[in-house]
N, C-alpha and C positions, 0 to 999 in steps of 0.2 A: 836829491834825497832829503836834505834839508829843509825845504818845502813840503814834502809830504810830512816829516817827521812832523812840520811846524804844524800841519793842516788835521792830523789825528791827535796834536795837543790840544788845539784851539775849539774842533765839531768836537772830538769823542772824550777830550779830557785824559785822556790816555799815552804814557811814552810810549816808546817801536823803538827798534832801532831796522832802518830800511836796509835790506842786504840786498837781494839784486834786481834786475829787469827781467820778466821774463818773458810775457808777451803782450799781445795787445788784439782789442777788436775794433772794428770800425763797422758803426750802423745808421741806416736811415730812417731819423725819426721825421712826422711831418715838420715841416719848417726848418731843422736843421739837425746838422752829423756831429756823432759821439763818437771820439775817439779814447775809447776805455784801454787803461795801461794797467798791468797786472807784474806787481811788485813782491816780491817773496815779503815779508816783515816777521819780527819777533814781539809779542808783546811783554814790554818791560813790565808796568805799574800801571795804577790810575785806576780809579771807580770809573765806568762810562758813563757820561753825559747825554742823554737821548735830548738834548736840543731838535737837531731835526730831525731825526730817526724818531720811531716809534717805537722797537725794539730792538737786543742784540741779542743772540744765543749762539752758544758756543756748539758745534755738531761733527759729526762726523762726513768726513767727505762722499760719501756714499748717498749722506743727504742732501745731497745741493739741489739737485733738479726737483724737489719735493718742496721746492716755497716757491713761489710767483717772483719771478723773475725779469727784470727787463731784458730784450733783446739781445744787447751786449752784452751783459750780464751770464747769460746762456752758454754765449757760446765762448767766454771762458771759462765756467764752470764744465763743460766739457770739456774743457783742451784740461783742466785739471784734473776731471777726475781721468780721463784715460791716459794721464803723465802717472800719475799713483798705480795706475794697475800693471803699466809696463814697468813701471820704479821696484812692484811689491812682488812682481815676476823673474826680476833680475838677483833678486836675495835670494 
């Protein structure tokens, strides 16, 4: 957790504080596999630093699948949003 923390201070300029593990993807790009981990976080502070990013925007979950996505990317933004709709179900 310490490492991620360190790693959204250092690319985005931004504290978190990392609360837990939730899943993860695993994809084949040519040449080599991404194994994408999907970490709940809270944003504490910080202005974002778009060093290597281009952009950030803040959205609502409903829009995830509406930006150009990488592969891994995809498909935890689905496992998220269909966590939210059985979450938004159970209330």
């Amino acid at each position: 957790k310490k490492t991620l923390q360190r790693a959204f201070d250092e690319v985005l300029g931004i504290k978190t504080n990392i609360k837990e593990y939730i899943t993860h993807s695993i994809c084949e790009y040519p040449g080599h596999i991404v194994d994408l981990k999907l970490y709940e976080c809270d944003y504490i502070s910080g202005d974002f630093q778009l060093n290597i990013h281009s952009e950030y925007k803040w959205i609502n979950i409903e829009e995830l699948l509406d930006y150009d996505l990488a592969d891994a990317d995809v498909i935890l933004a689905k496992f998220l949003i269909k966590k939210y709709i059985e979450e938004s179900r159970e209330k």
